[in-house]
C-alpha positions in Angstrom: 0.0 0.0 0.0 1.3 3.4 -1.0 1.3 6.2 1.7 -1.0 8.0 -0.2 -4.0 5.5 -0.1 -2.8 4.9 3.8 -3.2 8.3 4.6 -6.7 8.2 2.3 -8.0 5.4 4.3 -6.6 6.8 7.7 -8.7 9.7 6.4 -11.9 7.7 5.9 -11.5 6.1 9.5 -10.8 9.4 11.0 -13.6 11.8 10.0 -16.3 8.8 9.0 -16.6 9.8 5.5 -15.5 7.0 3.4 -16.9 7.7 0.0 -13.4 8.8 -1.6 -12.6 4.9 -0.7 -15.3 2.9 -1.5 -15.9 4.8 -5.1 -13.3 4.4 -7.8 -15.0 7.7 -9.1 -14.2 9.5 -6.6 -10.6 8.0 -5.3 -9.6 8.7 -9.2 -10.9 12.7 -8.1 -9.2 12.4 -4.3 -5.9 10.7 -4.6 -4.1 14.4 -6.1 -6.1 16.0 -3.1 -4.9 13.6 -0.3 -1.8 13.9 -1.9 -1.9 17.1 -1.7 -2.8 17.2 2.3 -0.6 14.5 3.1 2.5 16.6 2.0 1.2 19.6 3.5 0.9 17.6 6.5 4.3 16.1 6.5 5.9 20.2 6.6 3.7 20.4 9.8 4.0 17.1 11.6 7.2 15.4 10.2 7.3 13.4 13.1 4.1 12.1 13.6 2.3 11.7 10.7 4.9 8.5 9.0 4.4 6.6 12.6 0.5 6.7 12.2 0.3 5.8 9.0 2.9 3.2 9.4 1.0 2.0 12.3 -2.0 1.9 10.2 -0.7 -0.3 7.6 0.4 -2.8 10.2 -3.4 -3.3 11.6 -4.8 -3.0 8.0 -2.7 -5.5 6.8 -4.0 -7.6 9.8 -6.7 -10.1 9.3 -9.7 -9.6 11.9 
């Protein structure tokens, strides 16, 4: 999984809106936007945002 569509689906779990995921439509229409965010997020929160998503991938890749 790229760290785009980790940070997309971090997104989804985080404010409940999940549409950008579950549509191809829309995740073709997203992706540059999240993107987009996630670098802008990186300048602001170096440090935190690589161990979330990181930690993300590791319980997504998780079978329940």
């Amino acid at each position: 999984m790229d760290d785009t569509t980790a940070f997309m689906e971090v997104s989804a779990l985080l404010t409940g809106r999940d549409h950008f995921i579950t549509d191809s439509a829309d995740k073709v229409v997203f992706q540059p936007i999240a993107d987009e965010y996630r670098r802008s997020l990186m300048a602001v929160f170096a440090d935190k945002l690589p161990p979330l998503i990181e930690a993300y991938r590791t319980l997504a890749s998780v079978v329940p």
